[in-house]
C-alpha positions as CSV (number, residue, x, y, z in Angstrom):
1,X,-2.5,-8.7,-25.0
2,X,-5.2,-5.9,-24.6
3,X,-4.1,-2.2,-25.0
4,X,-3.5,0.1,-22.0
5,X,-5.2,3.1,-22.1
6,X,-4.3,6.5,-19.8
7,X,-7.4,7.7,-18.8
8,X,-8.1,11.4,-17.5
9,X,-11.1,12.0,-15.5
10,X,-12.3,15.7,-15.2
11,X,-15.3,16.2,-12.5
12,X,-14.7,14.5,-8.6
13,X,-18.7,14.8,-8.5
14,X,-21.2,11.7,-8.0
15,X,-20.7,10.9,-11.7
16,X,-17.3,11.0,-12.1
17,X,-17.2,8.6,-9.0
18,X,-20.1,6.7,-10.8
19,X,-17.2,6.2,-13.8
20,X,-13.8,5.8,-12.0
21,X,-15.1,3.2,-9.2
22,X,-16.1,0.9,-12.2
23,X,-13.0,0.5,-14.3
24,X,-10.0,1.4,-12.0
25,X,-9.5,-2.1,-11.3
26,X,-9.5,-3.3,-14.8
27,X,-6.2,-4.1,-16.1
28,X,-6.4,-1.7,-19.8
29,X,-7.6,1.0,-18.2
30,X,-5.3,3.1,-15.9
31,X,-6.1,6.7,-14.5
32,X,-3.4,8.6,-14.9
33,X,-5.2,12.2,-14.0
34,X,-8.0,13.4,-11.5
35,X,-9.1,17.3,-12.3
36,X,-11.4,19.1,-10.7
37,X,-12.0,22.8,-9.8
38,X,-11.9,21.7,-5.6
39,X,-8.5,20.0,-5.6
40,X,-9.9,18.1,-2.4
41,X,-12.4,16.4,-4.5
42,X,-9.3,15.0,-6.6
43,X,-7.0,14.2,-3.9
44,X,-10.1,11.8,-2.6
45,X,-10.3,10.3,-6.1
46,X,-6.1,9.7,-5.8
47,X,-6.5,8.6,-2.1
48,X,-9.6,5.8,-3.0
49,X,-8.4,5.0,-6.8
50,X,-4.9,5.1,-6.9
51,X,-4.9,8.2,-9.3
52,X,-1.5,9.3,-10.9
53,X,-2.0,12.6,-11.1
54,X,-4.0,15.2,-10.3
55,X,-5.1,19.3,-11.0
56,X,-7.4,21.9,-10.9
57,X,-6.5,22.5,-14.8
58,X,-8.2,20.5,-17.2
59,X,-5.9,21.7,-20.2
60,X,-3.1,20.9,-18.0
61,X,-4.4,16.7,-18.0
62,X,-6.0,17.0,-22.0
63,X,-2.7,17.9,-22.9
64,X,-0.4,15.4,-21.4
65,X,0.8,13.0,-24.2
66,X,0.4,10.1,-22.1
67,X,-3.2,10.4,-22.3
68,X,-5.4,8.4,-24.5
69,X,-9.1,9.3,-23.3
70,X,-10.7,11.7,-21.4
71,X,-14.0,11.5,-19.3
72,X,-15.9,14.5,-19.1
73,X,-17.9,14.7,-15.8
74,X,-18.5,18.5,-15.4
75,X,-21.5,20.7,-15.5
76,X,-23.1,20.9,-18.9
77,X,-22.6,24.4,-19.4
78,X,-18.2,23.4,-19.4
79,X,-18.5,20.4,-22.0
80,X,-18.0,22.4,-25.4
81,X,-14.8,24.2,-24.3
82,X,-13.4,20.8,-22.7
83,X,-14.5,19.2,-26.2
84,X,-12.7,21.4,-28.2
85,X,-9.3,20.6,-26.4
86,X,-9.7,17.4,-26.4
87,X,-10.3,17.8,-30.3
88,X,-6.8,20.0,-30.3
89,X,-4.5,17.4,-28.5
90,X,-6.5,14.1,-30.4
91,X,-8.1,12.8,-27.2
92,X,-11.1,10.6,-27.0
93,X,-13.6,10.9,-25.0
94,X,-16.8,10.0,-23.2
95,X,-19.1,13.0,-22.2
96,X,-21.6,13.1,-20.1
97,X,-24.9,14.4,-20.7
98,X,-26.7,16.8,-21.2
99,X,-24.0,17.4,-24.3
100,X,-24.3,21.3,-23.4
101,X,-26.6,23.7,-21.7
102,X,-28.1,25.8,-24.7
103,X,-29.4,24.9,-28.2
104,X,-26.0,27.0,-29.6
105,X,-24.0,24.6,-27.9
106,X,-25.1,21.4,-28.6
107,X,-25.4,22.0,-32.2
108,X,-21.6,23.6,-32.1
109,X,-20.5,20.3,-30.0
110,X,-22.6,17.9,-32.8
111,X,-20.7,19.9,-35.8
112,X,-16.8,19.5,-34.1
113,X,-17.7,15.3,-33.5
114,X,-18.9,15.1,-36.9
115,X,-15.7,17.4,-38.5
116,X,-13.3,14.9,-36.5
117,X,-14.3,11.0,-37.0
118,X,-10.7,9.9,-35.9
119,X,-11.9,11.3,-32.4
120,X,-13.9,8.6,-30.8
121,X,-16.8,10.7,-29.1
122,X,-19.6,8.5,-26.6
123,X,-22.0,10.8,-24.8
124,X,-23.4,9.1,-21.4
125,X,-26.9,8.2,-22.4
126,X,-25.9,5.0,-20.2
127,X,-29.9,3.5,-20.3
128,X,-28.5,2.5,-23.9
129,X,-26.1,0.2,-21.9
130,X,-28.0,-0.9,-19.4
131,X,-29.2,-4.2,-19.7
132,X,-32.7,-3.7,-18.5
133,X,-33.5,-1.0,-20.6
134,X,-32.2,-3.4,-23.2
135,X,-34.4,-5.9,-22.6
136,X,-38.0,-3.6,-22.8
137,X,-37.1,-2.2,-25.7
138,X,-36.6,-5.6,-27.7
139,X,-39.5,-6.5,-26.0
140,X,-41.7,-3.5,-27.1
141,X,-39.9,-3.6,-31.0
142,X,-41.0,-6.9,-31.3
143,X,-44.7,-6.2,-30.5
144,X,-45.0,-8.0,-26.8
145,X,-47.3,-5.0,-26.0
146,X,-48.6,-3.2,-29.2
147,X,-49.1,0.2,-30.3
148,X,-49.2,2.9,-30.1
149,X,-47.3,3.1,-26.2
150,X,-48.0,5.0,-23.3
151,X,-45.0,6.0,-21.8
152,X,-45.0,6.9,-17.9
153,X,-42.0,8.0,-16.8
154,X,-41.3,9.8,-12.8
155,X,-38.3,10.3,-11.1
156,X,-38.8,12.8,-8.3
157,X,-36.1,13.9,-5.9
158,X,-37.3,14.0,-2.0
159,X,-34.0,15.9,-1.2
160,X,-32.0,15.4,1.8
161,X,-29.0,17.3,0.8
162,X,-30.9,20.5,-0.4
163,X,-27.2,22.3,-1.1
164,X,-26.4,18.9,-3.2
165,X,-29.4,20.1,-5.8
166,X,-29.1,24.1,-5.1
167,X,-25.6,23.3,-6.5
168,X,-27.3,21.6,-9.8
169,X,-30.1,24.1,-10.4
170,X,-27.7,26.7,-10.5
171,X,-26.2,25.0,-13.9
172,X,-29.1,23.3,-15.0
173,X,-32.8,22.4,-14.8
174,X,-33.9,19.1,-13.7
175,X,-35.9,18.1,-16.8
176,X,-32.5,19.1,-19.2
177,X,-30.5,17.1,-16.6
178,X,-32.0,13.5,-16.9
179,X,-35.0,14.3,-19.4
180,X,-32.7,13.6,-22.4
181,X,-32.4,10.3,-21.2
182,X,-36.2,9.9,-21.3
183,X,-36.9,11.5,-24.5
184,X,-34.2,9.3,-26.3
185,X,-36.0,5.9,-24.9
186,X,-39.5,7.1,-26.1
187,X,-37.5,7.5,-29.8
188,X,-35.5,4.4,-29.2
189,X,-38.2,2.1,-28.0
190,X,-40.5,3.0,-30.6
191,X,-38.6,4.0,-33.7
192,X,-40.9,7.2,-34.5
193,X,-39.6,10.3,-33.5
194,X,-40.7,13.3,-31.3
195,X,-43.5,15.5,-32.9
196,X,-45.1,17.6,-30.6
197,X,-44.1,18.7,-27.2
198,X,-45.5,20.7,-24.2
199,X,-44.4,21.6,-20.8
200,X,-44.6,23.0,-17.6
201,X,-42.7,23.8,-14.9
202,X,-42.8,25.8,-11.1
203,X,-40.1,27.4,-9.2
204,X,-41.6,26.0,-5.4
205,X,-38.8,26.8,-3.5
206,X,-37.8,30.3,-2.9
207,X,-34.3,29.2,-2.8
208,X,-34.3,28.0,-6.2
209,X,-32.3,30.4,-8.5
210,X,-34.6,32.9,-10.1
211,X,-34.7,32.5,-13.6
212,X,-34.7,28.3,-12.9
213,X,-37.3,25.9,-11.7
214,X,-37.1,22.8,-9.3
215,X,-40.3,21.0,-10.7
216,X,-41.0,20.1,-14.4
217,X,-43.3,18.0,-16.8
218,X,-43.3,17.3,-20.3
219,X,-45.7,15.7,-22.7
220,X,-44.2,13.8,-26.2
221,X,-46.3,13.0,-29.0
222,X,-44.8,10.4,-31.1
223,X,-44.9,10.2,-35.2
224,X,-46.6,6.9,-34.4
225,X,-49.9,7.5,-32.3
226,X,-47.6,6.6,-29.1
227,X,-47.6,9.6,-25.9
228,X,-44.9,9.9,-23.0
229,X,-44.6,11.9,-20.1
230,X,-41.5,12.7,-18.1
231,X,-41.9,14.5,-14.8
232,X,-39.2,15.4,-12.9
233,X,-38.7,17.4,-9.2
234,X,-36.3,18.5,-6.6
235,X,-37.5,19.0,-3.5
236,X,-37.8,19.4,0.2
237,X,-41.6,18.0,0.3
238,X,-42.0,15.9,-2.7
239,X,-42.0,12.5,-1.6
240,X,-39.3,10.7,-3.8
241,X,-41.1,8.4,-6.8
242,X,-39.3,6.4,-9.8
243,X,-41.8,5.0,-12.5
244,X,-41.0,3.8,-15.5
245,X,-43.9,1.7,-16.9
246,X,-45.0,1.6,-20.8
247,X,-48.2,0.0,-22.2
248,X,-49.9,-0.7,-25.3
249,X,-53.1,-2.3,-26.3
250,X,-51.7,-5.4,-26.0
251,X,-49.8,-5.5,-22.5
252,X,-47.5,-3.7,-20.3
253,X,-44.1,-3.2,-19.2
254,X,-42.8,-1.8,-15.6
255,X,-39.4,-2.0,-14.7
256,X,-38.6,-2.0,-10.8
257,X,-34.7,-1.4,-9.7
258,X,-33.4,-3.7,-7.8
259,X,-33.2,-1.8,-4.9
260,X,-37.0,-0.7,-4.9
261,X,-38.2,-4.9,-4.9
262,X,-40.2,-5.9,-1.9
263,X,-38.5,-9.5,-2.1
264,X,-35.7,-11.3,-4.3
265,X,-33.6,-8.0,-4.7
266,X,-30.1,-10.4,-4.9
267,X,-32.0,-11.7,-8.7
268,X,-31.4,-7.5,-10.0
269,X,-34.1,-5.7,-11.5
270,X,-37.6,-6.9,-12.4
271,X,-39.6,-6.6,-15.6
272,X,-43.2,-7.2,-14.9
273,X,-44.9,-8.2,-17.8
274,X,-48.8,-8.1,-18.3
275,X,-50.4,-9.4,-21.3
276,X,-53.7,-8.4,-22.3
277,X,-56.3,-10.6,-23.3
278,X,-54.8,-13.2,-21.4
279,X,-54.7,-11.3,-18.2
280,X,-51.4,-13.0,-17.2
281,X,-48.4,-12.0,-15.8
282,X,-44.4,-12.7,-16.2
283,X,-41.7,-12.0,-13.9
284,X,-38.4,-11.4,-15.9
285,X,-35.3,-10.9,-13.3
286,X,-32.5,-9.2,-15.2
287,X,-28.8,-8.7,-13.5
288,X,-27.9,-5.1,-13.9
289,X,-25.7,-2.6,-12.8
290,X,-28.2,0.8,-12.5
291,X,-25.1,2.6,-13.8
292,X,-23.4,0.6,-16.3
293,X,-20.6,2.7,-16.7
294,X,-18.1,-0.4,-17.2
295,X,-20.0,-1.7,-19.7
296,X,-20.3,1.9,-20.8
297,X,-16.9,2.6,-21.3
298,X,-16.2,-0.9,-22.7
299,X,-18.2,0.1,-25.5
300,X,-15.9,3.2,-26.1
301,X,-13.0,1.0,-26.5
302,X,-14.5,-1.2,-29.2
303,X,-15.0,2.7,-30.9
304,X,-11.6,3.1,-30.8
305,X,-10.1,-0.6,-31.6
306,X,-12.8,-1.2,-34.1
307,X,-14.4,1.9,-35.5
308,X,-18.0,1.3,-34.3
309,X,-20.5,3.6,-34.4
310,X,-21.5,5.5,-31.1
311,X,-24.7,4.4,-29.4
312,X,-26.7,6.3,-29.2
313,X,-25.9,7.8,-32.3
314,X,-24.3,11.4,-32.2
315,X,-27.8,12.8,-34.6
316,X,-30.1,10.8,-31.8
317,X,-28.4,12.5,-28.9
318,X,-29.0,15.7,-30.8
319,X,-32.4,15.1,-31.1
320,X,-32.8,14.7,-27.2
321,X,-31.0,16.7,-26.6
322,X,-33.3,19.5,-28.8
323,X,-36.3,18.3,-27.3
324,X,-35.3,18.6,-23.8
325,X,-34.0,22.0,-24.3
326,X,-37.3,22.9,-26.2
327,X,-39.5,21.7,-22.7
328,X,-36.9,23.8,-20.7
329,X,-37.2,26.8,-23.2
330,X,-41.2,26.6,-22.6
331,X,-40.8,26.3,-18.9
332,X,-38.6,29.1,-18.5
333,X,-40.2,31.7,-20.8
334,X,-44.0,30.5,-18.6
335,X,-41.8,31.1,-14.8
């Protein structure tokens, strides 16, 4: 018979909602607390989800011996102090990211993990769980397209709620937000590391909180000849663009979502393959989730029943982690 876990979620926002509507239903997992600052948003999450409990305290649910693990689903800038009391009251937990919202921070939340290995810590980088992802980097690790890699990577927001992103940019920059997703695959994929980095950035809409910017791009040079780019926007007039596409000298690798194919969208995502000489092309379908938190938080419970490693590793969502906050350090100082 599996073990029942108590789960606390703290956060009601798109990503906490991104977690809780893909394991309530499971029969281990049971949320027994919804917290978030807005009450409202938590009485939804008990209304839709069935949730025990629920407060406007997140010590109030950490603390609560009935709990096993707690999802962190907050603002970046909240993550260390909810760390640390989950650390207290022997919680574990599964963090989104970005781990935290300065350099201080992260290298404070890195240090308590690392001080306290019977506390199961998985930060979000959820690309590592997704199967797609999966599959291009195998591909590119076993040569399909060469080296060294371009990386081309876009995911520009053409905003329709413009309070939904104000809200963000007052906590944190769109390249820290999702960039250390991007910067972790150009590591992964590879297996050489970051070595040189520049960025730029604009503030282009005046209601953009001063000090912050709604538009960034950064370049990554790689230990190993390869080069990536990450550019990513909020806005009321950018159109909205997601392009993820890596290639070598011998080939290249785009992968379309599922909900962006022209045709065949019930087969999941598409890999198109090129290979170069041959000129040919191959059409790999893979059936994904584009947030795989289930699979996600499955891993966390083989963490905790059988002492596995985090994935990513806590040292590569450090490193990230560093380099995003270096782009958005460079940005900032430029405004």
């Amino acid at each position: 018979m599996k073990k029942r876990y108590n789960v606390a979620i703290i956060g009601c926002g798109g990503m906490g909602e991104a977690h809780i509507q893909e394991n309530y239903y499971k029969e281990n997992i049971r949320f027994t607390y919804a917290c978030d600052c807005d009450l409202e948003r938590a009485v939804m999450f008990q209304r839709k989800y069935g949730v025990d409990y629920i407060t406007s305290d997140y010590k109030e649910c950490i603390s609560d011996d009935k709990v096993d693990i707690v999802i962190i689903a907050t603002r970046p800038k909240s993550h260390l102090d909810i760390l640390r009391v989950c650390i207290q009251y022997h919680k574990h937990v599964l963090c989104e990211k970005p781990i935290c919202d300065t350099l201080e921070a992260g290298s404070t939340f890195l240090r308590l993990v690392k001080e306290h290995p019977e506390i199961k810590v998985l930060v979000g980088h959820i690309l590592r769980h997704n199967k797609t992802y999966q599959r291009a980097a195998e591909m590119i690790q076993a040569g399909a397209i060469g080296k060294p890699v371009i990386f081309r990577m876009v995911q520009n927001h053409h905003t329709m709620n413009w309070e939904r992103y104000l809200s963000m940019l007052r906590e944190v920059s769109p390249l820290l937000d999702c960039g250390v997703h991007y910067a972790d695959i150009i590591q992964w994929f590879t297996g050489a590391k970051v070595i040189d980095i520049q960025a730029t950035g604009v503030r282009s809409e005046k209601d953009v909180p001063v000090g912050n910017y709604n538009y960034g791009l950064v370049t990554m040079r790689m230990s190993d000849g390869s080069v990536g780019y990450y550019e990513a926007g909020y806005s009321n007039t950018l159109s909205a663009q997601n392009v993820k596409e890596f290639a070598g000298p011998k080939g290249r690798i785009r992968i379309i979502f599922a909900k962006d194919r022209q045709e065949h969208q019930e087969e999941g995502d598409l890999i198109e393959f090129y290979r170069y000489p041959e000129k040919e092309y191959e059409m790999i379908n893979i059936r994904c989730s584009r947030k795989p938190t289930g699979e996600q938080f499955e891993y966390l419970l083989q963490m905790i029943e059988n002492n596995l490693p985090p994935v990513p590793s806590m040292e590569e969502v450090k490193e990230a982690f560093d380099i995003m906050i270096q782009a958005d350090t460079m940005i900032k100082h430029n405004l």
